[in-house]
PDB file of the backbone (N, CA, C, O) and the ligand in Angstrom, with CONECT records:
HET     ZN  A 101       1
ATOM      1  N   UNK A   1       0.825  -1.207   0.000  1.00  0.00           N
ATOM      2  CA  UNK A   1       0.000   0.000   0.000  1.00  0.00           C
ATOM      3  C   UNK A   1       0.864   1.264   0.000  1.00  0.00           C
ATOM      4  O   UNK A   1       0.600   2.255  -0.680  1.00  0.00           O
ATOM      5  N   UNK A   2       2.033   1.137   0.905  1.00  0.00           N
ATOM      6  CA  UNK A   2       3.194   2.411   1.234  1.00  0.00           C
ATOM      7  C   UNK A   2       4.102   2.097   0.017  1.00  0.00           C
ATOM      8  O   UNK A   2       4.065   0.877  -0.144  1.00  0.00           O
ATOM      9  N   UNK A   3       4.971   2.733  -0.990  1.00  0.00           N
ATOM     10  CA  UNK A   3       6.281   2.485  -1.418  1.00  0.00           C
ATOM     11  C   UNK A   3       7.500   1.873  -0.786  1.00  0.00           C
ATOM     12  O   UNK A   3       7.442   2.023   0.434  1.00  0.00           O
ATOM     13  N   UNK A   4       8.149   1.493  -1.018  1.00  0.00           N
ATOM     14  CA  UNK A   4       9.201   0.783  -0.044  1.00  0.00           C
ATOM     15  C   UNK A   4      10.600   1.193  -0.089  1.00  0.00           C
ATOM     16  O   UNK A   4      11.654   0.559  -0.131  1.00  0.00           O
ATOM     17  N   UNK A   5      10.195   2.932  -0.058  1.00  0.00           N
ATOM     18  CA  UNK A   5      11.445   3.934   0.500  1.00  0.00           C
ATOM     19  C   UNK A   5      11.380   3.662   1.606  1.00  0.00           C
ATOM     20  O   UNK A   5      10.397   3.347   2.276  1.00  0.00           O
ATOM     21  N   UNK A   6      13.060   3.825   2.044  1.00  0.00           N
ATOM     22  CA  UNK A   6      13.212   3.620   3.767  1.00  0.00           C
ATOM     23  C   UNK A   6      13.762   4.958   4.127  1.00  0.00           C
ATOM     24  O   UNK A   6      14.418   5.048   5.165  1.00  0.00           O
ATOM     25  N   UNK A   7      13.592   5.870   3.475  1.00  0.00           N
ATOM     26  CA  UNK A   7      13.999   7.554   3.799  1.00  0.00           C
ATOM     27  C   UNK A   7      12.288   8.318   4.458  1.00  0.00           C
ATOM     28  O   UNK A   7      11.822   9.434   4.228  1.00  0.00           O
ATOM     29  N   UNK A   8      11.697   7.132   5.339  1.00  0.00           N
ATOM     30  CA  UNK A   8      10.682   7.492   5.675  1.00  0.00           C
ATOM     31  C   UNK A   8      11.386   8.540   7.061  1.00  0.00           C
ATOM     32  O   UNK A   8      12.410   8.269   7.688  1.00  0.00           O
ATOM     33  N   UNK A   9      10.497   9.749   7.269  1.00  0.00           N
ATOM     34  CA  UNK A   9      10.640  10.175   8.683  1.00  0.00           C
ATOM     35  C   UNK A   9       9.392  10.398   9.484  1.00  0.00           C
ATOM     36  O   UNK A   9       8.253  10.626   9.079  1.00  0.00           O
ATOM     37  N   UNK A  10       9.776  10.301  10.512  1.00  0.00           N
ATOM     38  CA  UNK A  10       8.524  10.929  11.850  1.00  0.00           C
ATOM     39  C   UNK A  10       8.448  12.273  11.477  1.00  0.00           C
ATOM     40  O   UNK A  10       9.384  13.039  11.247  1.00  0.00           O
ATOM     41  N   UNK A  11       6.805  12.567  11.427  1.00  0.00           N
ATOM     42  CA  UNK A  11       6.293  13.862  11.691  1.00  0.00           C
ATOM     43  C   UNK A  11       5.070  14.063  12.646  1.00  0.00           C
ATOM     44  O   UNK A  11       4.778  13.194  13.468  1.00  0.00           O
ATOM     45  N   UNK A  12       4.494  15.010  12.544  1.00  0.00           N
ATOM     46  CA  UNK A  12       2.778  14.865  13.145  1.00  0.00           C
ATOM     47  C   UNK A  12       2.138  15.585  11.985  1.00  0.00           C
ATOM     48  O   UNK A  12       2.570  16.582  11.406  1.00  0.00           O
ATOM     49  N   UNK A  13       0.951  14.858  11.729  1.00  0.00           N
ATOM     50  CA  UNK A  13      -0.332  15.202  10.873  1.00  0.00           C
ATOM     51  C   UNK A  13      -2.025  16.018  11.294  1.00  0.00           C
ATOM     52  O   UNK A  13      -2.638  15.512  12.235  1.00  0.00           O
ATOM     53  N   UNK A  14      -2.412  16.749  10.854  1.00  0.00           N
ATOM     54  CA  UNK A  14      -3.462  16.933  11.207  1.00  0.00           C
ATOM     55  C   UNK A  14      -4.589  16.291  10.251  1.00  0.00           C
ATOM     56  O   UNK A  14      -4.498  16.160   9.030  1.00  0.00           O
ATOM     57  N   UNK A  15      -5.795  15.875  11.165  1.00  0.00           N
ATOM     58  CA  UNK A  15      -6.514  15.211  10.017  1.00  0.00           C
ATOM     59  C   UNK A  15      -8.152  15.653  10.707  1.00  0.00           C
ATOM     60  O   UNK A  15      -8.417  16.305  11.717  1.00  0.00           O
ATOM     61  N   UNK A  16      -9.021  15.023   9.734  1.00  0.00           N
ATOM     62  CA  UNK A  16     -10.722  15.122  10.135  1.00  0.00           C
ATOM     63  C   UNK A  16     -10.804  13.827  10.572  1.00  0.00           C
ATOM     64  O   UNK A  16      -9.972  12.945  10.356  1.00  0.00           O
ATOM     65  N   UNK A  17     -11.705  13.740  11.119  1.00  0.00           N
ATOM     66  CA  UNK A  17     -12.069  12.182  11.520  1.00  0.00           C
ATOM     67  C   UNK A  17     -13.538  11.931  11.540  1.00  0.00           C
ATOM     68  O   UNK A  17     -14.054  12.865  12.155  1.00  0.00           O
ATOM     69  N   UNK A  18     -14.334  11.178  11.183  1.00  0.00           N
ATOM     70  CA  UNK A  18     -15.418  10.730  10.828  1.00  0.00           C
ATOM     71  C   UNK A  18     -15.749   9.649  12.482  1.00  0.00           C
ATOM     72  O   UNK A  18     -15.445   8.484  12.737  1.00  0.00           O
ATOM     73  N   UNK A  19     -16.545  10.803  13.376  1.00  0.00           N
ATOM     74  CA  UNK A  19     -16.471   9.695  14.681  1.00  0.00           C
ATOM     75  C   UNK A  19     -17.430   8.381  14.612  1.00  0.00           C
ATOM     76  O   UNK A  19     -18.271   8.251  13.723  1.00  0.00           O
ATOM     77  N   UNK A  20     -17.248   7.547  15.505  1.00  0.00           N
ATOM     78  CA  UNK A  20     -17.653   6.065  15.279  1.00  0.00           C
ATOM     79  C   UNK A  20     -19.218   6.080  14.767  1.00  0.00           C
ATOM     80  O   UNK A  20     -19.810   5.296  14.026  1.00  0.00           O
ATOM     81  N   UNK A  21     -19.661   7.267  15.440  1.00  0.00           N
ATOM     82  CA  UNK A  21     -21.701   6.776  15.366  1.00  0.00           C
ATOM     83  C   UNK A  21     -21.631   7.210  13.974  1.00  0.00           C
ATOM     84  O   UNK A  21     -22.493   6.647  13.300  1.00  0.00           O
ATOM     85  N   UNK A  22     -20.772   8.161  13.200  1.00  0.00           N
ATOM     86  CA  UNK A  22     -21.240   9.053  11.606  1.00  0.00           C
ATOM     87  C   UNK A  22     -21.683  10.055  11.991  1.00  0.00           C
ATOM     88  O   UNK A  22     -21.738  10.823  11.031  1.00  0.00           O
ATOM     89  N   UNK A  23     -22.132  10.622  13.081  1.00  0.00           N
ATOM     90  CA  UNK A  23     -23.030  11.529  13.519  1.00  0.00           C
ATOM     91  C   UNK A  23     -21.721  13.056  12.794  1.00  0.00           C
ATOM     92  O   UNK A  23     -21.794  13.871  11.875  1.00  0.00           O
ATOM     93  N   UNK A  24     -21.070  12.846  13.466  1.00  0.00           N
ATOM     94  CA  UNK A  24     -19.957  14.635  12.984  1.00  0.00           C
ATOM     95  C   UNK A  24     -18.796  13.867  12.769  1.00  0.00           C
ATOM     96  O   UNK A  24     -18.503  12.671  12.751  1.00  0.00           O
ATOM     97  N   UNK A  25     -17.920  15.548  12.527  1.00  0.00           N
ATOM     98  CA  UNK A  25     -16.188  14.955  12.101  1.00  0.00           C
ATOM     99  C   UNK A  25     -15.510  15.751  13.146  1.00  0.00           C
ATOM    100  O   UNK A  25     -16.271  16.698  13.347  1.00  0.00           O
ATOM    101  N   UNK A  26     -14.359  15.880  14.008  1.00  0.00           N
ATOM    102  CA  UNK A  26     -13.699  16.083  14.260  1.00  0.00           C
ATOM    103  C   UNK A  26     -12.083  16.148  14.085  1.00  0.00           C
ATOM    104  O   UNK A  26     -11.277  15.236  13.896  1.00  0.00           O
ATOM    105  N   UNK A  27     -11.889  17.620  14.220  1.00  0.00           N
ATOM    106  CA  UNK A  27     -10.479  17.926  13.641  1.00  0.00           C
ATOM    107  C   UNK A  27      -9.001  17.321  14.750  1.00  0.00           C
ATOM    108  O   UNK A  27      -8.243  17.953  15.486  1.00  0.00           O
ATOM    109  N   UNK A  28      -9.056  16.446  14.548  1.00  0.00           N
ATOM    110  CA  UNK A  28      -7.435  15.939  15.272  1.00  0.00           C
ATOM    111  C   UNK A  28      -6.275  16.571  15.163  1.00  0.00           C
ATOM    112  O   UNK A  28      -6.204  17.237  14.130  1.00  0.00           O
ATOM    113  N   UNK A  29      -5.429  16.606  15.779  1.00  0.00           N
ATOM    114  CA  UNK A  29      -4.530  17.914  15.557  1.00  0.00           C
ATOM    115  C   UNK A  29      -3.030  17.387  15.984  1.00  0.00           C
ATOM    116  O   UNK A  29      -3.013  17.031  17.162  1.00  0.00           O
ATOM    117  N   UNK A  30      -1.825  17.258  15.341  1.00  0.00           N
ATOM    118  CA  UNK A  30      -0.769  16.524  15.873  1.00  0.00           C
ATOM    119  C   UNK A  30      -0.278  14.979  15.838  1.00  0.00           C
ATOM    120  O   UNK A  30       0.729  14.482  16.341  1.00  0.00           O
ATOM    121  N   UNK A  31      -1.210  14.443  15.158  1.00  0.00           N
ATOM    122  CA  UNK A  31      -1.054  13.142  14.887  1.00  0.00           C
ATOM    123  C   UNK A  31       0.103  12.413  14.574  1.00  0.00           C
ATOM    124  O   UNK A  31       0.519  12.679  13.446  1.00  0.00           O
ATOM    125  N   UNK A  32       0.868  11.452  15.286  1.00  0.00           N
ATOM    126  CA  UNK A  32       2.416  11.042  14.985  1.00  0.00           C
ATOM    127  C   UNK A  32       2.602  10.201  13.680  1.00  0.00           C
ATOM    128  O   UNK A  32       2.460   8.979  13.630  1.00  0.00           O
ATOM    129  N   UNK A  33       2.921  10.973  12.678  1.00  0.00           N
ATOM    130  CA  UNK A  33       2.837  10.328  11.180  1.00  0.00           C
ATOM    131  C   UNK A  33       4.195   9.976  11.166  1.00  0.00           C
ATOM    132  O   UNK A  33       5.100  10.042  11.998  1.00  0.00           O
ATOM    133  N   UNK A  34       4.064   9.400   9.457  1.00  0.00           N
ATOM    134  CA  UNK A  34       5.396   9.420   8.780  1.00  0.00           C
ATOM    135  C   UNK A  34       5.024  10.116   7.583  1.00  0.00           C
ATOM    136  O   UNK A  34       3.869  10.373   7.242  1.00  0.00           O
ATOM    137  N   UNK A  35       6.222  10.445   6.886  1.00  0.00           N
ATOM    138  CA  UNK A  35       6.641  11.259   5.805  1.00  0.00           C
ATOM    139  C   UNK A  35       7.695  10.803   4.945  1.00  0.00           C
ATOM    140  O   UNK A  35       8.839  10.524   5.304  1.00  0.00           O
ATOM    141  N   UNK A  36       7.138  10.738   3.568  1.00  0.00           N
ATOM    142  CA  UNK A  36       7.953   9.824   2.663  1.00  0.00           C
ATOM    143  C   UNK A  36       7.645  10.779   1.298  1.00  0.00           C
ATOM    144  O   UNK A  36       6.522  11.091   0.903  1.00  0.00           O
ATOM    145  N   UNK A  37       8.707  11.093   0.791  1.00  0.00           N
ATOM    146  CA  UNK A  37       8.706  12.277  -0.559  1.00  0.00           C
ATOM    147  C   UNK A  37       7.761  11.544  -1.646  1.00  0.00           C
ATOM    148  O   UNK A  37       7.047  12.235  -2.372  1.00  0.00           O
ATOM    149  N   UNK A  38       7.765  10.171  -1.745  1.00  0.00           N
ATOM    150  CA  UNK A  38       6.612   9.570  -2.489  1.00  0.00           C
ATOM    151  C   UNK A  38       5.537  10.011  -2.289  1.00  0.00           C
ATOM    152  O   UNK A  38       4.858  10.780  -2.970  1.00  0.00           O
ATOM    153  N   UNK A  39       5.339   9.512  -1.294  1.00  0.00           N
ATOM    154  CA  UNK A  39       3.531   9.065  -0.748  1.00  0.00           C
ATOM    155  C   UNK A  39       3.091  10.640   0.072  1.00  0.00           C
ATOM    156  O   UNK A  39       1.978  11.153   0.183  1.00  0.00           O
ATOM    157  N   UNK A  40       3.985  10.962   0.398  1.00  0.00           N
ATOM    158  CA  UNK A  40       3.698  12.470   1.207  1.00  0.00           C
ATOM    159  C   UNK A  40       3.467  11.755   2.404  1.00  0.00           C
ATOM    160  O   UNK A  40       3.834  10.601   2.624  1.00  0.00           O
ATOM    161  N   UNK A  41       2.628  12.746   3.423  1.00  0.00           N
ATOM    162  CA  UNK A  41       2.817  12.458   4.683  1.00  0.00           C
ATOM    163  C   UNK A  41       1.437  10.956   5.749  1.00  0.00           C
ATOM    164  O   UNK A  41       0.573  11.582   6.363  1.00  0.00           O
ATOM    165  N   UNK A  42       1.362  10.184   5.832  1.00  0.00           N
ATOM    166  CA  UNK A  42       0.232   9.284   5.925  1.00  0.00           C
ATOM    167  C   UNK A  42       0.342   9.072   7.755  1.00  0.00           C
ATOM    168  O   UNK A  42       0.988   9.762   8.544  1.00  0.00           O
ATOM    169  N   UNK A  43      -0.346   8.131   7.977  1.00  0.00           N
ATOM    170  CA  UNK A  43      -0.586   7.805   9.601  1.00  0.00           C
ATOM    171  C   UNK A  43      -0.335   5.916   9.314  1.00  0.00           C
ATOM    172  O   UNK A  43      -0.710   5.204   8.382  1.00  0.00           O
ATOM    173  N   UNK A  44       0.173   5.707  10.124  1.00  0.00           N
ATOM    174  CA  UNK A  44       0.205   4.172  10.017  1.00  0.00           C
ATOM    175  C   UNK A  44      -1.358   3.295  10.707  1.00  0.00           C
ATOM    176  O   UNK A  44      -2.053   3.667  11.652  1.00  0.00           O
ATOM    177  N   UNK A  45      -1.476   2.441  10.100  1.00  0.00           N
ATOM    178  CA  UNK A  45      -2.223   1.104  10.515  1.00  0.00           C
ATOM    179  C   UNK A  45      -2.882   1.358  11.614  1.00  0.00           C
ATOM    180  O   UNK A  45      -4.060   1.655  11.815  1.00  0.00           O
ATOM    181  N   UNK A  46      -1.721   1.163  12.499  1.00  0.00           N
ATOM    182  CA  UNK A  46      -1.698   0.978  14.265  1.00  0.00           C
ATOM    183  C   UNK A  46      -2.323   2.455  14.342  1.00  0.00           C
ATOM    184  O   UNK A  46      -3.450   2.448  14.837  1.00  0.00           O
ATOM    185  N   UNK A  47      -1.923   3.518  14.024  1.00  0.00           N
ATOM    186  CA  UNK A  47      -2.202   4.660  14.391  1.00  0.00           C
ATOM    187  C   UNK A  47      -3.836   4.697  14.211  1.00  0.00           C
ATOM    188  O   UNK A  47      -4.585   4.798  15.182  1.00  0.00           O
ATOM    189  N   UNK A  48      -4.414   4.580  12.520  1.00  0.00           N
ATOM    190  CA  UNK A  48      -5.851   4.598  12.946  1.00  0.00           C
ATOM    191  C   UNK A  48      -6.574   3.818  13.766  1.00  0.00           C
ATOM    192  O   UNK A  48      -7.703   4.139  14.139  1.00  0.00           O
ATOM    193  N   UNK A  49      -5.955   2.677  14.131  1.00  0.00           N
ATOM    194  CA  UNK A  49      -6.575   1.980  14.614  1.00  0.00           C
ATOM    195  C   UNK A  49      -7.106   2.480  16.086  1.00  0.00           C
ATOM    196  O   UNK A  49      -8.262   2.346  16.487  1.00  0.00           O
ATOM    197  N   UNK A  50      -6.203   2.984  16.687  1.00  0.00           N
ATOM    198  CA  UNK A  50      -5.710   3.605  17.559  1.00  0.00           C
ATOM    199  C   UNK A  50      -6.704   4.731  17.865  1.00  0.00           C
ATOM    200  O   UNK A  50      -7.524   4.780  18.782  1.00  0.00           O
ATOM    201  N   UNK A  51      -6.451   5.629  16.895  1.00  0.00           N
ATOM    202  CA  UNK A  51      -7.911   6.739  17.285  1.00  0.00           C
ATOM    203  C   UNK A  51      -9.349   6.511  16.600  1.00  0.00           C
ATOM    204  O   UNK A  51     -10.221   7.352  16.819  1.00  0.00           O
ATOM    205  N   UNK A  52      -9.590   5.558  15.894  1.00  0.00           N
ATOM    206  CA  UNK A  52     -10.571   4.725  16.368  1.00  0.00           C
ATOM    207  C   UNK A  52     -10.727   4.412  17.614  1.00  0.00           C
ATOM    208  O   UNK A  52     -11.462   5.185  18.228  1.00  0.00           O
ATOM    209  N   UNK A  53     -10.360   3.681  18.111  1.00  0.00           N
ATOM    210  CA  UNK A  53     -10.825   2.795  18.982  1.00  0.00           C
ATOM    211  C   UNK A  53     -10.840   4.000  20.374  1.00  0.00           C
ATOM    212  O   UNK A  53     -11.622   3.981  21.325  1.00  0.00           O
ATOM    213  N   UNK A  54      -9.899   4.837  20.160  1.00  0.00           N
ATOM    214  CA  UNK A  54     -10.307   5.762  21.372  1.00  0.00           C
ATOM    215  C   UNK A  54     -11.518   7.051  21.144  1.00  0.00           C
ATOM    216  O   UNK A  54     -12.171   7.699  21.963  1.00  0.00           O
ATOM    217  N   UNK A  55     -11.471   7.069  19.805  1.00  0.00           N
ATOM    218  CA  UNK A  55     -13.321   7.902  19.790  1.00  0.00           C
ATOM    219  C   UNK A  55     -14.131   6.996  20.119  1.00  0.00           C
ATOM    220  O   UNK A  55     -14.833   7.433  21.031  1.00  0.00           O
ATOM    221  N   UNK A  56     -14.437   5.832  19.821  1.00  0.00           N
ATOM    222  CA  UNK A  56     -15.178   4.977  20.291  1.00  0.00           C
ATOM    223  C   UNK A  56     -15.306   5.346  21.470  1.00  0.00           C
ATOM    224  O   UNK A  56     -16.263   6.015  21.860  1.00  0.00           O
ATOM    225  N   UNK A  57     -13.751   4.711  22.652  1.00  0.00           N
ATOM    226  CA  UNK A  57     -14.124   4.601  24.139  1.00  0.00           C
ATOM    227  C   UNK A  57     -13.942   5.660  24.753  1.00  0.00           C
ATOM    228  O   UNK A  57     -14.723   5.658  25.705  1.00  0.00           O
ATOM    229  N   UNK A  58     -13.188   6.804  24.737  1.00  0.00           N
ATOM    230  CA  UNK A  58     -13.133   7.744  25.531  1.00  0.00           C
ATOM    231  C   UNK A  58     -14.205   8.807  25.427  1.00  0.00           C
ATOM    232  O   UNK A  58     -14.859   9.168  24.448  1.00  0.00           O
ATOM    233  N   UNK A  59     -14.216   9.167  26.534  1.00  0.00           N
ATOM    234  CA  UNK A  59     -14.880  10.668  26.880  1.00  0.00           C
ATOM    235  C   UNK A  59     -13.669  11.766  25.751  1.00  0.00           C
ATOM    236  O   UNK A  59     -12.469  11.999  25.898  1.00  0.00           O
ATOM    237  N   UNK A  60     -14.797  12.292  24.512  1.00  0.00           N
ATOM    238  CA  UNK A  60     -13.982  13.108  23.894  1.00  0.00           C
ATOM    239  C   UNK A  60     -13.923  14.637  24.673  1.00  0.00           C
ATOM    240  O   UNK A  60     -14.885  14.929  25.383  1.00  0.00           O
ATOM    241  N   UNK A  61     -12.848  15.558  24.546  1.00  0.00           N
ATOM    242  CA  UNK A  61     -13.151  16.693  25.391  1.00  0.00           C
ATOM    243  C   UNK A  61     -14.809  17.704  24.694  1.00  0.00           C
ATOM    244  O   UNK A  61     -15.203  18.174  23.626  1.00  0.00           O
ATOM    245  N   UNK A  62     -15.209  17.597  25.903  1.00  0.00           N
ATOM    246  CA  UNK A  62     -16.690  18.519  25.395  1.00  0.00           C
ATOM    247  C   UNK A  62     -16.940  19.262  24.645  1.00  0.00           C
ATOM    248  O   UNK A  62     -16.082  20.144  24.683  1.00  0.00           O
ATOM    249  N   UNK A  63     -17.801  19.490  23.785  1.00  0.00           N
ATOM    250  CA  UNK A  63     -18.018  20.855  22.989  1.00  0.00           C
ATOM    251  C   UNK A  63     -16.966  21.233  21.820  1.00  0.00           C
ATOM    252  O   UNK A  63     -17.090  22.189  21.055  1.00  0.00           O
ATOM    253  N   UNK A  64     -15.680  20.100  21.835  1.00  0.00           N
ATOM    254  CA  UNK A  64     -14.655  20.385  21.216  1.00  0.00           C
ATOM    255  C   UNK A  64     -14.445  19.899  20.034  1.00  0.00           C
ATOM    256  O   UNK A  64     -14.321  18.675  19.984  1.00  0.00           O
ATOM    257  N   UNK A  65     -14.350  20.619  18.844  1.00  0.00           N
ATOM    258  CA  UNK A  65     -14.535  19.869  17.693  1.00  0.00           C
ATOM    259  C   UNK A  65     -12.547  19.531  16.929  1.00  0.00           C
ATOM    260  O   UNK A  65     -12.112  18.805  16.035  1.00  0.00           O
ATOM    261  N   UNK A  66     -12.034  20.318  17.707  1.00  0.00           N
ATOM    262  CA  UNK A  66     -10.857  20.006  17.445  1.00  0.00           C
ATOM    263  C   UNK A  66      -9.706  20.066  18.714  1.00  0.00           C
ATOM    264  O   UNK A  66      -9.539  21.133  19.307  1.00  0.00           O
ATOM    265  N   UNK A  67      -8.983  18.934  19.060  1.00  0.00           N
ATOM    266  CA  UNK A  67      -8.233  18.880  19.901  1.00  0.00           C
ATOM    267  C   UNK A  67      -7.107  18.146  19.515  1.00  0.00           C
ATOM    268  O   UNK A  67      -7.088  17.289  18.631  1.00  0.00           O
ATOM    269  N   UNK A  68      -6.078  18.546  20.276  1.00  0.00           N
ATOM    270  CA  UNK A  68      -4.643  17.385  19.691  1.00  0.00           C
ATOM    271  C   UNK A  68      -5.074  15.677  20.103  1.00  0.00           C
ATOM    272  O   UNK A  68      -6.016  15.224  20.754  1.00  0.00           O
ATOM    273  N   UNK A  69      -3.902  15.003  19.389  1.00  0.00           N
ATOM    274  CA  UNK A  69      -3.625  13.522  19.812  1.00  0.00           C
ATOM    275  C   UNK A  69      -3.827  13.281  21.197  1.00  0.00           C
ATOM    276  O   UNK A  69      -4.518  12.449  21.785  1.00  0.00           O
ATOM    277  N   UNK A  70      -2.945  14.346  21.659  1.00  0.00           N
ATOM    278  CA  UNK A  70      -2.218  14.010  23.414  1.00  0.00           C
ATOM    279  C   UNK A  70      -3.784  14.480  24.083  1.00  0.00           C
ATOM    280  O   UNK A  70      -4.203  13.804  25.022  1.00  0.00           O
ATOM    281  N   UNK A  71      -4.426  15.371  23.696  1.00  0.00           N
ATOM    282  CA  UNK A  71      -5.311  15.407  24.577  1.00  0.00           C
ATOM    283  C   UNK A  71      -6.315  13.679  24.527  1.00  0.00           C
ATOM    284  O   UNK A  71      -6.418  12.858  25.438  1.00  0.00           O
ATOM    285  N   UNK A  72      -6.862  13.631  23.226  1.00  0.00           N
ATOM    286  CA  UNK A  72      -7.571  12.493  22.959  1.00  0.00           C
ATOM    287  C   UNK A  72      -7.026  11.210  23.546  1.00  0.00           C
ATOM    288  O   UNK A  72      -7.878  10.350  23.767  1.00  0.00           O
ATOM    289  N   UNK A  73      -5.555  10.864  23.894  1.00  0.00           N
ATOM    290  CA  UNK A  73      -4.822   9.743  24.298  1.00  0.00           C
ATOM    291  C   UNK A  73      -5.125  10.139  26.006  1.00  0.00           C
ATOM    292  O   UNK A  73      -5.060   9.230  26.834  1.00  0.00           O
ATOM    293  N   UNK A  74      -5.393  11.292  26.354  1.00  0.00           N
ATOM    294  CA  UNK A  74      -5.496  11.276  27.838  1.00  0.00           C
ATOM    295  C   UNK A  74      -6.458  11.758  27.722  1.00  0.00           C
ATOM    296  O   UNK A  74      -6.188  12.946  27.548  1.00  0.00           O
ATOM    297  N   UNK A  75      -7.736  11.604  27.693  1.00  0.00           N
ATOM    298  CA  UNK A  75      -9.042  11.428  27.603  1.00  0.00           C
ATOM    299  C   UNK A  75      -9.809  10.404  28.751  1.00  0.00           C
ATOM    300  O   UNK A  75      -9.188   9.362  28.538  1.00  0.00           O
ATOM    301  N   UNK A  76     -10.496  10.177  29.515  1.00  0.00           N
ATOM    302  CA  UNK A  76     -11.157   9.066  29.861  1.00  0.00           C
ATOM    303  C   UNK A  76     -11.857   8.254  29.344  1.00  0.00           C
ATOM    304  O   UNK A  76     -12.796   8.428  28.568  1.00  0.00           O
ATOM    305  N   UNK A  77     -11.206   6.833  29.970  1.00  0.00           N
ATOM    306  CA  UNK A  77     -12.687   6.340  29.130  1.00  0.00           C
ATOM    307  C   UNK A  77     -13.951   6.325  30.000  1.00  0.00           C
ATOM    308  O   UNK A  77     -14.166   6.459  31.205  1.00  0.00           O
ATOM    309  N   UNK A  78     -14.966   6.033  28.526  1.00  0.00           N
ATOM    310  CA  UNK A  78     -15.893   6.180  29.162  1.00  0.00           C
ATOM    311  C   UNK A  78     -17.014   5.096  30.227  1.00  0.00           C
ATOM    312  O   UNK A  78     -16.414   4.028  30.106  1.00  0.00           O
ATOM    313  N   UNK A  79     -17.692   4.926  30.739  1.00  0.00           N
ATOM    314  CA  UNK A  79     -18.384   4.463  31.582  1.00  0.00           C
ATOM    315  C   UNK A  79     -19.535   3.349  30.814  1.00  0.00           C
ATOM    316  O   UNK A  79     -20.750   3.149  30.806  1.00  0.00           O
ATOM    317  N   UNK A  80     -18.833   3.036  30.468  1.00  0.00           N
ATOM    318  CA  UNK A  80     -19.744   1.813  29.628  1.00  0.00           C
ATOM    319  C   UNK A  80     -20.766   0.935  30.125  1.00  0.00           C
ATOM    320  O   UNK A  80     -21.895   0.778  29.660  1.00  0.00           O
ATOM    321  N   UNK A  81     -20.327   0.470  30.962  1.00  0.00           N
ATOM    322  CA  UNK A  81     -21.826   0.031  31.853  1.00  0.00           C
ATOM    323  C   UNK A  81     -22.621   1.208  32.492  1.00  0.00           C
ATOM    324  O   UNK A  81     -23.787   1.079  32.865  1.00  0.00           O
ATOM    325  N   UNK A  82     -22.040   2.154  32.574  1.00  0.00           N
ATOM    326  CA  UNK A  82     -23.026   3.601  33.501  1.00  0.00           C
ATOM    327  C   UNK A  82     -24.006   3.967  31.946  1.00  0.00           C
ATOM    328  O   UNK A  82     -25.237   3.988  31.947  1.00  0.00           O
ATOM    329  N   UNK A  83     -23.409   4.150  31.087  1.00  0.00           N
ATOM    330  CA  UNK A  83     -24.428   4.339  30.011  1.00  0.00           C
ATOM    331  C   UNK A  83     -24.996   3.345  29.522  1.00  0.00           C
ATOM    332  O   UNK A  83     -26.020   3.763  28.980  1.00  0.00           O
ATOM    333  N   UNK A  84     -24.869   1.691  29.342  1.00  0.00           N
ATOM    334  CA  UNK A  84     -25.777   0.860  29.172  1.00  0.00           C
ATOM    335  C   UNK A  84     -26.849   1.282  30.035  1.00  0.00           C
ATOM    336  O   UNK A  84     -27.732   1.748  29.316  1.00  0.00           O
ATOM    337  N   UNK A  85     -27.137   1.325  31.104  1.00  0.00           N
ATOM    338  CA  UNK A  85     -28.128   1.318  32.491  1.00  0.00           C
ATOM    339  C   UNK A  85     -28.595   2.518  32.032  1.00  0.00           C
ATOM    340  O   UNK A  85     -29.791   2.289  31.854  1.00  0.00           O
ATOM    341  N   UNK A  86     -28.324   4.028  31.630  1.00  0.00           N
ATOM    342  CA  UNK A  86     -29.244   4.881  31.609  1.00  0.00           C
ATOM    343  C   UNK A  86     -29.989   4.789  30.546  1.00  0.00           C
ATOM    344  O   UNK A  86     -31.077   5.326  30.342  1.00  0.00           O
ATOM    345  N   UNK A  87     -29.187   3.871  29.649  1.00  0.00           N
ATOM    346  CA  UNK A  87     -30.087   3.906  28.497  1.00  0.00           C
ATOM    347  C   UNK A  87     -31.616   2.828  28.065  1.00  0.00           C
ATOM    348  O   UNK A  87     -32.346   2.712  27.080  1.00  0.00           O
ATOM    349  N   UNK A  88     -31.535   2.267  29.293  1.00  0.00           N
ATOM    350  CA  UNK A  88     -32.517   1.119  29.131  1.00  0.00           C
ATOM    351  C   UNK A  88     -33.698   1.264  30.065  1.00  0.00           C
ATOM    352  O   UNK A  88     -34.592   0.418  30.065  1.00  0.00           O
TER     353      UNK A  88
HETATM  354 ZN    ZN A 101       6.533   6.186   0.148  1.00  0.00          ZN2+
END
């Protein structure tokens, strides 16, 4: 999928993100990429996987439509059985 230059480097990316329900997008800000003069600058595998799975579980910061990585990685998660129960 990547070219198989090894003159890849670390950067950070900013990106939109499409959160888990579809409902909105949120602007991510700082994202730990790589950068390759081919392909330009991308996020690895692990990485989306990664903020996936933490829009999913964390408490995103409120009202906030754009926040860095570091905030979203120290985020709480959220209360998953406390919201099963209110919701039923
Ligand atoms: Zn490349």
């Amino acid at each position: 999928m990547w070219c198989d230059n090894t003159e890849v480097k670390e950067t950070t990316k900013d990106c939109y993100w499409i959160l888990p329900d579809g409902t909105d997008a949120v602007h991510i800000l700082e994202i730990p990429a790589f950068t390759c003069v081919n392909c330009g600058s991308y996020l690895s595998d692990e990485m989306n996987h990664d903020i996936d799975m933490s829009l999913y579980a964390r408490e995103l910061p409120k009202g906030k439509k754009e926040f860095t990585y570091k905030e979203l990685m120290s985020a709480q998660y959220k209360n998953i059985f406390a919201l099963k129960q209110s919701e039923s």
